[in-house]
C-alpha positions as CSV (number, residue, x, y, z in Angstrom):
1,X,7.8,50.8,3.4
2,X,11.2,51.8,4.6
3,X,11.4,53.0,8.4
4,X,13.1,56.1,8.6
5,X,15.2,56.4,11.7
6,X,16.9,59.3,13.6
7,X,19.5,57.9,16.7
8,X,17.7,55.1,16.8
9,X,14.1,56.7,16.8
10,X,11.5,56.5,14.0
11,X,11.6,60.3,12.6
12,X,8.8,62.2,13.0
13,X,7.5,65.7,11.9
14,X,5.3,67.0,9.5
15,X,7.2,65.7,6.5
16,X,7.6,62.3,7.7
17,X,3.7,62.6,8.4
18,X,3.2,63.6,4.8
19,X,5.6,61.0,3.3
20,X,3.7,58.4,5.0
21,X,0.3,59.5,4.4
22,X,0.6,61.6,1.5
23,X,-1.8,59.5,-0.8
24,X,-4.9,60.3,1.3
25,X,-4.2,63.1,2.0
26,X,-4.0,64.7,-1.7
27,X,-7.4,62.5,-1.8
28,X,-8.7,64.9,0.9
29,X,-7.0,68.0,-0.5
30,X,-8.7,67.0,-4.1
31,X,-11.9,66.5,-2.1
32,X,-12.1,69.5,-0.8
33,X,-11.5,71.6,-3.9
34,X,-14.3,69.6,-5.3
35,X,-16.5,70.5,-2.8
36,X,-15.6,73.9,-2.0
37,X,-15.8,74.3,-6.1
38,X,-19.4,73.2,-5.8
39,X,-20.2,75.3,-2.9
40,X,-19.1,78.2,-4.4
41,X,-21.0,77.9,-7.4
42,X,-24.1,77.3,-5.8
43,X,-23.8,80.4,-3.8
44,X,-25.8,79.7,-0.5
45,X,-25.5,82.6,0.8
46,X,-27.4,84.2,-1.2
47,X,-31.2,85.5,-0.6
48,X,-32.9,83.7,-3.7
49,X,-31.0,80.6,-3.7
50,X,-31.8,80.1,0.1
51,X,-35.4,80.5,-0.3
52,X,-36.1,78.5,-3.4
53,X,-33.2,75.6,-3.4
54,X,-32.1,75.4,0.0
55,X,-34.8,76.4,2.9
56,X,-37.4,74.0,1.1
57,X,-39.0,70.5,1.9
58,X,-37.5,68.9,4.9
59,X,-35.0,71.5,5.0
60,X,-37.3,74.0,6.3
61,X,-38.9,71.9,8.7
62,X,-35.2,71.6,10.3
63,X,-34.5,75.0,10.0
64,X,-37.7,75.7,11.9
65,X,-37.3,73.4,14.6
66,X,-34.1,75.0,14.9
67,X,-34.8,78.7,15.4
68,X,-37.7,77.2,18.0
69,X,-34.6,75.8,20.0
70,X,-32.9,79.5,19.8
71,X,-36.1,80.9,20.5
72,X,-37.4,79.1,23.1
73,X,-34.6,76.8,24.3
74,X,-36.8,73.9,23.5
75,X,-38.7,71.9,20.8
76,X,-42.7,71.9,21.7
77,X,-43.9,72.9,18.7
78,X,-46.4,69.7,17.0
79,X,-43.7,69.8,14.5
80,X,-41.3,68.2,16.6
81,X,-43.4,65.2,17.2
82,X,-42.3,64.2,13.4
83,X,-38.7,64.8,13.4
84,X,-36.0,64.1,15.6
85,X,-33.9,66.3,17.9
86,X,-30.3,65.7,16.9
87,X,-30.1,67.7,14.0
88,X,-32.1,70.9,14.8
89,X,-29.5,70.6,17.8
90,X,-26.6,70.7,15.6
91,X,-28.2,73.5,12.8
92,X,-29.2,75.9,16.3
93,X,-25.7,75.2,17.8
94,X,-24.0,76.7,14.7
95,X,-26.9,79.4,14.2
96,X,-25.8,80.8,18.2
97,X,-21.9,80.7,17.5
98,X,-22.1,81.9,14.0
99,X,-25.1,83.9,13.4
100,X,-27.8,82.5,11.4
101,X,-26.7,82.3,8.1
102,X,-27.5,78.5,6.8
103,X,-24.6,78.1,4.6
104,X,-22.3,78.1,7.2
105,X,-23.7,74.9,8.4
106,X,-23.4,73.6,4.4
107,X,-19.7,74.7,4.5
108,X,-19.2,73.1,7.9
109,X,-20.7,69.8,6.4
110,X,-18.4,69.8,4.1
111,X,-15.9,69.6,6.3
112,X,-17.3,66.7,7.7
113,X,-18.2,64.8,4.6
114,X,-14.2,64.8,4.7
115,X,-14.3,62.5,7.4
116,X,-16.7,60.3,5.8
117,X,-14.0,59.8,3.3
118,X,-10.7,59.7,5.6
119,X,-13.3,56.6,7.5
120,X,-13.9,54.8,3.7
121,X,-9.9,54.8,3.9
122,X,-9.3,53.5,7.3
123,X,-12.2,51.3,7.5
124,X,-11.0,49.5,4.1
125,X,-7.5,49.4,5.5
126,X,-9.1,47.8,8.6
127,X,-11.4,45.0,6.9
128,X,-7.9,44.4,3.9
129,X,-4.8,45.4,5.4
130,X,-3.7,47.3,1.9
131,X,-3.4,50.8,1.7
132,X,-3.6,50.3,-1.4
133,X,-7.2,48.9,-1.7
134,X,-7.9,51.7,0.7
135,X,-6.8,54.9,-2.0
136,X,-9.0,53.1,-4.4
137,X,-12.0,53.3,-1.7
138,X,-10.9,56.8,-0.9
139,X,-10.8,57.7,-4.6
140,X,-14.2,56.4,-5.5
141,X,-15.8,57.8,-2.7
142,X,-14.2,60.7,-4.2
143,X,-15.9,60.5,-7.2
144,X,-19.5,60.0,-6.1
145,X,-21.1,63.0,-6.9
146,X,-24.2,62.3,-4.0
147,X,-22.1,63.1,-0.8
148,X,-21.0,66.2,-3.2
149,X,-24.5,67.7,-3.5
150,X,-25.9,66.6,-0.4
151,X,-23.2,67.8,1.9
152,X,-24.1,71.5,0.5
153,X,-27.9,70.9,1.6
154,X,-29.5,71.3,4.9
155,X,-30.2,67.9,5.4
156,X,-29.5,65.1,7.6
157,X,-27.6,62.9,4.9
158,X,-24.1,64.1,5.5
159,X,-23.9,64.3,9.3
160,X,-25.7,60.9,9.8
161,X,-23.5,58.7,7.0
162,X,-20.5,60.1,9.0
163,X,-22.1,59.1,12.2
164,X,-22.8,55.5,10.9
165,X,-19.8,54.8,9.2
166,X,-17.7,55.3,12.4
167,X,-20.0,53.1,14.3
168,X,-19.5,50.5,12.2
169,X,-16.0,51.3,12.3
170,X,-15.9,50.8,15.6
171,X,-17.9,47.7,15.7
172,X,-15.8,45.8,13.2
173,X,-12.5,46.9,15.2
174,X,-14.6,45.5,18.4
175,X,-15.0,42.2,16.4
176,X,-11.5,41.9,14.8
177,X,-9.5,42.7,18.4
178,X,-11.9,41.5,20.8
179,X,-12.3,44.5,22.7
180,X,-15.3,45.8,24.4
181,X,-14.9,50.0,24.7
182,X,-15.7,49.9,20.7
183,X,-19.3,48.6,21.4
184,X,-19.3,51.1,23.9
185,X,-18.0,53.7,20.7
186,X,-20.2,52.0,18.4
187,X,-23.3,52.4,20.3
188,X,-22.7,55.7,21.4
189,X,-22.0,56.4,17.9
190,X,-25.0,55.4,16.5
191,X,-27.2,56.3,19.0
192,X,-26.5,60.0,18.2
193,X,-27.1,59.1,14.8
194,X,-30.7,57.9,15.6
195,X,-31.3,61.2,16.6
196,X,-30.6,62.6,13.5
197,X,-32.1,60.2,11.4
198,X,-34.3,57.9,13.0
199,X,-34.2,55.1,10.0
200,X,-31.5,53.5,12.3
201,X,-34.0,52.6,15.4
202,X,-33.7,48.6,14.8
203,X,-30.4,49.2,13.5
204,X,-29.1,47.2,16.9
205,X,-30.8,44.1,15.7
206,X,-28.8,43.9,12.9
207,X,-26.1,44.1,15.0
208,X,-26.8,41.6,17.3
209,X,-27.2,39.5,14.8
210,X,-23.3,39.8,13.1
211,X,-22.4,39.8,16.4
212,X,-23.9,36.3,17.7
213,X,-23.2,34.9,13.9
214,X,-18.9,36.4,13.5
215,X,-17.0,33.7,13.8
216,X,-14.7,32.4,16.7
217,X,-16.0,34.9,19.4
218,X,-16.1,33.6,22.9
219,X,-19.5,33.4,24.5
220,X,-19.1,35.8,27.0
221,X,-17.6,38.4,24.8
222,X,-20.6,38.1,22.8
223,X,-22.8,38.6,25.2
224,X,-21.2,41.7,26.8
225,X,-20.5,43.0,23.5
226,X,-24.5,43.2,22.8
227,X,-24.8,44.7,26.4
228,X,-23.1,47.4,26.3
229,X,-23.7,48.4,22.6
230,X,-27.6,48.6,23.3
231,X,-27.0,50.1,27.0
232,X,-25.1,52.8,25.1
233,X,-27.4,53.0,22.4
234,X,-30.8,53.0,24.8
235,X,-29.1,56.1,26.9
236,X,-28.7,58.1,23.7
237,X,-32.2,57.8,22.9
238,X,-34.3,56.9,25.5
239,X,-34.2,60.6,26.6
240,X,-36.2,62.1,23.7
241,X,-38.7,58.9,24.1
242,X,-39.3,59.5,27.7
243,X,-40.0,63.2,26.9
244,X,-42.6,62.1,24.2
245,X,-44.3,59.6,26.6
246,X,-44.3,62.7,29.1
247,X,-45.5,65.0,26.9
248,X,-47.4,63.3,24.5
249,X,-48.3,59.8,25.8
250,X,-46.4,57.9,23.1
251,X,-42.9,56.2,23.9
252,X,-41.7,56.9,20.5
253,X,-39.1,58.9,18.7
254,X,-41.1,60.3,15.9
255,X,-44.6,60.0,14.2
256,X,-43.1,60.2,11.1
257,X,-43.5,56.3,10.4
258,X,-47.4,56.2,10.0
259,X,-47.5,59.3,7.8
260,X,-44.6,57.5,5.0
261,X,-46.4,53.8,5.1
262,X,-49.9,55.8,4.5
263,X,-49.2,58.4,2.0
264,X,-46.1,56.8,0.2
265,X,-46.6,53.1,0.2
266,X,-50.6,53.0,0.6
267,X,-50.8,56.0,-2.1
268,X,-48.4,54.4,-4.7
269,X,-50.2,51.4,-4.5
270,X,-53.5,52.8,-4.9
271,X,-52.0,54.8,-8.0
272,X,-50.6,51.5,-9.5
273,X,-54.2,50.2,-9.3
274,X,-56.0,52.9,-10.3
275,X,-54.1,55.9,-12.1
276,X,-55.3,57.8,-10.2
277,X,-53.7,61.0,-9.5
278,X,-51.4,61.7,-6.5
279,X,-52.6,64.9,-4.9
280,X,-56.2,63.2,-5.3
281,X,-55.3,60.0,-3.7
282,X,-53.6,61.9,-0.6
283,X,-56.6,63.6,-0.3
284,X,-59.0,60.8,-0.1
285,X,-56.6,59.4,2.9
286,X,-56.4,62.2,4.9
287,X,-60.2,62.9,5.0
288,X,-60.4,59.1,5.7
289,X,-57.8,59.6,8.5
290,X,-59.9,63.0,10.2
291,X,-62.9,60.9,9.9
292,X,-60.8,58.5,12.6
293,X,-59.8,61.6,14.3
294,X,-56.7,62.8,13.4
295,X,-56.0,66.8,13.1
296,X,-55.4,66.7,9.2
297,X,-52.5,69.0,10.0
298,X,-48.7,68.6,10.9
299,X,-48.3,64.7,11.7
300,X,-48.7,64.3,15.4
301,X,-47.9,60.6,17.3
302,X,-51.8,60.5,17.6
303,X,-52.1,61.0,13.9
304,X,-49.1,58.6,13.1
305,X,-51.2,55.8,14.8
306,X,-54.4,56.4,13.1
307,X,-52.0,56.2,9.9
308,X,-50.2,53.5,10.6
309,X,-53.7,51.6,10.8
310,X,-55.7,52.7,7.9
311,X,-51.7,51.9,5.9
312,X,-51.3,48.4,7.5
313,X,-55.2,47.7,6.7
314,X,-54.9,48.5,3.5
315,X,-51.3,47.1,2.4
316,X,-52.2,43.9,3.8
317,X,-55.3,43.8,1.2
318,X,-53.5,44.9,-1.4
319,X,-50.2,43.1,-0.8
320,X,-49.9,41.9,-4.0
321,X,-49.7,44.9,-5.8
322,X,-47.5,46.7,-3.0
323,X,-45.0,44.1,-3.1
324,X,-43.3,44.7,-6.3
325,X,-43.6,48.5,-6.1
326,X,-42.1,47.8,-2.7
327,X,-39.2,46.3,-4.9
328,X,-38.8,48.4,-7.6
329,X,-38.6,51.1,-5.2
330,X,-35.4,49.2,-4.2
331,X,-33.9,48.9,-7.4
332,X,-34.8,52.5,-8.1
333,X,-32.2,53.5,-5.1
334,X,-29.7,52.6,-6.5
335,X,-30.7,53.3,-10.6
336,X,-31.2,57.3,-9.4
337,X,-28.4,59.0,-10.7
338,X,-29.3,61.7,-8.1
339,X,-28.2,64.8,-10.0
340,X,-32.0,66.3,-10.2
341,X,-30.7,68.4,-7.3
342,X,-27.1,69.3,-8.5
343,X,-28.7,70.8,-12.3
344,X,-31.4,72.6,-9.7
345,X,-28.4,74.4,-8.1
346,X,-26.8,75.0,-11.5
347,X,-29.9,76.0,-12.6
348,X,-30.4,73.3,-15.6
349,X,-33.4,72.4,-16.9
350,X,-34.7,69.2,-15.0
351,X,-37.9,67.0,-13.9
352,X,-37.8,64.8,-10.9
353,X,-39.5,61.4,-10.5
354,X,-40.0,60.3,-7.0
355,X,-42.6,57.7,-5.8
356,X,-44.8,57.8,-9.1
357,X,-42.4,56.9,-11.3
358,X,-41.4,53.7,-9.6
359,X,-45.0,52.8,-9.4
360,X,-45.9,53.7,-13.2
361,X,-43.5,52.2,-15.0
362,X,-43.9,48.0,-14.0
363,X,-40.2,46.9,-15.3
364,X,-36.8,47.4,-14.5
365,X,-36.2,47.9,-18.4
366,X,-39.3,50.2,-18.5
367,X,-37.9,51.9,-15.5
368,X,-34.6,52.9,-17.7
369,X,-36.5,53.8,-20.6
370,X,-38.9,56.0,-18.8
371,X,-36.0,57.8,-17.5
372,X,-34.9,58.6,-20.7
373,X,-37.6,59.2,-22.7
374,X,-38.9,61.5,-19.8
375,X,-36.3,63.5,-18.5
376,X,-34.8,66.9,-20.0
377,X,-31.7,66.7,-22.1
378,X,-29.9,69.0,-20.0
379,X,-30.1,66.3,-17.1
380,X,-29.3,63.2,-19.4
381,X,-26.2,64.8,-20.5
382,X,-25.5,65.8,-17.1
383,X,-26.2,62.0,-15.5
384,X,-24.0,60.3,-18.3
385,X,-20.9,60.4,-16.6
386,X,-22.8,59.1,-13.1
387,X,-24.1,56.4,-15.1
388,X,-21.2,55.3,-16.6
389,X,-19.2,55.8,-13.0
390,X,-22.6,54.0,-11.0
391,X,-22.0,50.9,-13.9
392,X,-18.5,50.5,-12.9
393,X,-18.8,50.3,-9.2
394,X,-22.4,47.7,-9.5
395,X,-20.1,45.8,-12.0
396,X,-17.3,45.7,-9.8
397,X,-19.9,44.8,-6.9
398,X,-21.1,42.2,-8.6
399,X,-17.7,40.6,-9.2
400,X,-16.4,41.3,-5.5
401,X,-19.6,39.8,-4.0
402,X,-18.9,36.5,-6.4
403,X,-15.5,36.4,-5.6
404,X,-16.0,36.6,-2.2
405,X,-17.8,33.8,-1.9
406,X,-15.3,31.7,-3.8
407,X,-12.9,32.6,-1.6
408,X,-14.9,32.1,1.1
409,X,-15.2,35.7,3.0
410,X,-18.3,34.4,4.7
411,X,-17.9,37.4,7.4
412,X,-17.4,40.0,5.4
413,X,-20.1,39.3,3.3
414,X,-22.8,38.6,5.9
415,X,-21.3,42.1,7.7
416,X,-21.5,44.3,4.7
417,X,-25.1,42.6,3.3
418,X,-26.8,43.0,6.2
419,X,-25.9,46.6,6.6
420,X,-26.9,47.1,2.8
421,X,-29.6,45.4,3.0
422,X,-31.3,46.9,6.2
423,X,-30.9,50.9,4.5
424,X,-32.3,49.7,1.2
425,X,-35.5,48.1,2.7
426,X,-36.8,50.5,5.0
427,X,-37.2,53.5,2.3
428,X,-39.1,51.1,0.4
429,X,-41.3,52.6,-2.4
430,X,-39.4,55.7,-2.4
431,X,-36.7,54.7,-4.4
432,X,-34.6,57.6,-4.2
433,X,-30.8,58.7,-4.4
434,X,-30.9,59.7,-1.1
435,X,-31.3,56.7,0.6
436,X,-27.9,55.4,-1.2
437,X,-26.0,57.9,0.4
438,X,-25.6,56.2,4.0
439,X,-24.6,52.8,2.3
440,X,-21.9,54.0,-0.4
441,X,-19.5,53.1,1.7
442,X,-20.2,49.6,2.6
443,X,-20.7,48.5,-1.3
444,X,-17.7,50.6,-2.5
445,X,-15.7,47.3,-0.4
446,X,-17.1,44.9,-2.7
447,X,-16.4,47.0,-5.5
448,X,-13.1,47.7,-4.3
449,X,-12.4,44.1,-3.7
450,X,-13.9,43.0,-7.6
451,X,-11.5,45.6,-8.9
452,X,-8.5,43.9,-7.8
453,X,-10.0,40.3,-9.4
454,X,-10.7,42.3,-12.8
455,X,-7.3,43.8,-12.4
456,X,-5.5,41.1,-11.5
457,X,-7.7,38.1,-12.9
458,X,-4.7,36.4,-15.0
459,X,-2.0,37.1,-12.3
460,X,-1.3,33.6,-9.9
461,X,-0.1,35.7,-7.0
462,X,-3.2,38.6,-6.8
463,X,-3.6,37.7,-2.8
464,X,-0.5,37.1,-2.3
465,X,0.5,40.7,-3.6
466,X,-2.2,42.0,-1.5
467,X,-2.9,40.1,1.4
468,X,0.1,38.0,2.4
469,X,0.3,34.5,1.9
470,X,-3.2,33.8,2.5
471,X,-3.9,30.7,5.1
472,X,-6.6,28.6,5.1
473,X,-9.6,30.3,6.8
474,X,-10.9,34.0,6.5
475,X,-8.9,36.5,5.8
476,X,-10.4,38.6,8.3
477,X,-9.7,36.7,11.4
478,X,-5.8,36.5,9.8
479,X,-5.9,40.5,10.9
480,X,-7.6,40.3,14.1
481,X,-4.4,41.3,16.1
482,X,-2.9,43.9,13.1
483,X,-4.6,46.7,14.1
């Protein structure tokens, strides 16, 4: 790129601003007409679309916790037992500067879904050194309708995926440089974001694990580095799990994990066995959980613990039968087209399939025909074009990950797995769309990176166009000191 100079100075000023980052940002100009164009037709503000699309499910539950924190100026409600602080905090902080009126907070998410996308730019410049890689990460992250629809709902998934993907920013720049403050960042980071969404409690063993296994690190380094990422990480969150000890005698963030192991994975399973139907099979736990002594009303830490037993009891007799459900719950994560919600806004004809779908149908083939033999024409049509975009990227994923490994990114493969890995696990038998959304990120790299091999696969100079002459070695640690 040619250095434009003014009496020996580098020029500077909007335009030379815009001339050297004008590709991103007509990404992020062309992002935000999409999802302003959405917004708008969705029409949040409005009095019917609030109550039946928006203010519903886990929405609600938020929303509630959040006018208790107006109300009151704390959470003491049983309801707050199951959910975390961090984002009732953020929905009541906008509620007491703007008024309550929820779709500002969808606008304002938005906004920052925008900086989940300028991250996906600099954090594939970071791990390629290529801006050009990174507008082709910007520009599929772009084109993922998920962080469309879920930044215009009042849930967690926006404001925690923005969270995440700058702690892992910051933890890969910690790695490449050698520098301590961005464990300090990348803890703090993420803490917050364990607050919001509490999936990323063990989150710092992963961690700690890429940290003691990346390549050429000094000892020490390593060592502080883990400190001070779970010092900062412990401070964010110890707070809320001291006031639960205090208040309610469990040193906990949320009772929320007993209630999803008993009536998710313990009830699909039971389904799979039995065919039994859902709303029956919840009922037979719960009376089988009051008869242990919980309340058999909103989830509290003592309930959580009678759940979590009569779930563990019950999956480890059944293991067999949970397992693959367990893993076609997986698989279904990242099969969900995850428009159900965007034809609910537009007001299309739709049917969703959540747990009992991944437990009925026994197949991954069976799995794809079900979805088309069951769903509404109005929603096939619609989820063609995600289809046909999702096939693209796992292809592409598929010939990053192999190529990879021929050319011997060992780091970057164990970074980016593990972090797939972990989010994909956890939800288990779910298998829903909206456990992809924290991760698109992190696979769009290896997608990114198969792109350029299917692009350039009958070129003898690919790397060399992209990367430099390429030493022997990983091409990671060749950056270490670029940015």
């Amino acid at each position: 790129m040619t250095n434009h100079k003014n009496n020996g100075s580098p020029r500077i000023g909007i335009a030379s601003y815009y001339t050297n980052n004008r590709g991103i940002i007509i990404i992020l100009g062309m992002a935000l007409v999409l999802r302003l164009a959405f917004f708008l037709v969705t029409q949040p503000w409005e009095d019917n679309v609030l109550k039946s699309k928006i203010l519903i499910g886990d929405a609600d539950g938020y929303n509630r916790l959040a006018e208790e924190l107006i109300d009151s100026g704390t959470l003491k409600s049983t309801y707050s037992q199951f959910r975390t602080p961090g984002y009732p905090y953020f929905i009541s902080i906008i509620y007491s500067t703007f008024g309550h009126n929820p779709w500002i907070i969808l606008l304002i998410q938005n906004i920052i879904n925008l900086l989940t996308l300028l991250g996906v730019y600099y954090f594939t410049a970071l791990v390629f050194n290529d801006k050009t890689l990174s507008h082709i990460a910007a520009v599929l992250y772009l084109l993922d309708p998920l962080p469309v629809y879920y930044s215009t709902t009042l849930l967690t998934e926006t404001f925690f995926s923005t969270l995440l993907l700058y702690s892992i920013f910051s933890g890969f720049k910690g790695l490449q440089k050698e520098q301590l403050r961005y464990f300090i960042i990348c803890g703090l980071f993420l803490g917050i974001g364990t607050l919001i969404r509490p999936i990323t409690l063990y989150f710092p063993l992963i961690v700690t694990i890429i940290v003691l296994m990346w390549p050429q690190l000094n000892r020490l380094f390593r060592v502080y580095s883990i400190l001070l990422f779970v010092i900062t990480f412990s401070m964010m969150i110890l707070p809320w799990m001291i006031r639960n000890y205090y208040q309610y005698g469990h040193f906990s963030l949320t009772s929320i994990r007993g209630y999803n192991l008993l009536f998710y994975s313990a009830v699909a399973t039971e389904y799979n066995k039995t065919g039994r139907s859902y709303p029956e099979l919840r009922r037979d736990f719960t009376y089988k959980a009051i008869a242990l002594g919980a309340t058999g009303g909103e989830p509290t830490f003592k309930d959580s613990k009678i759940f979590n037993r009569i779930a563990f009891n019950y999956l480890k007799n059944n293991w067999k039968t949970y397992l693959p459900l367990h893993l076609r719950g997986m698989i279904a994560t990242f099969l969900d087209p995850g428009i159900v919600g965007m034809c609910d806004y537009l007001g299309l004809k739709h049917k969703k399939f959540y747990v009992k779908y991944n437990a009925e149908y026994t197949s991954l083939f069976g799995m794809i025909i079900g979805y088309f033999k069951l769903k509404p024409i109005s929603e096939i049509i619609v989820s063609i074009p995600v289809i046909i975009y999702l096939g693209i990227i796992y292809f592409s994923f598929i010939v990053g990950f192999i190529y990879m490994v021929r050319d011997k990114e060992y780091a970057l493969i164990f970074f980016l797995s593990f972090i797939i890995i972990y989010f994909t696990i956890l939800p288990g038998v779910i298998g829903h769309a909206r456990y992809r959304v924290p991760i698109i990120p992190y696979y769009l790299l290896f997608s990114v990176y198969g792109m350029l091999k299917i692009l350039n696969r009958n070129k003898q100079h690919t790397l060399k166009l992209y990367f430099g002459k390429r030493p022997s070695g990983n091409v990671l640690s060749k950056y270490e000191k670029t940015y």
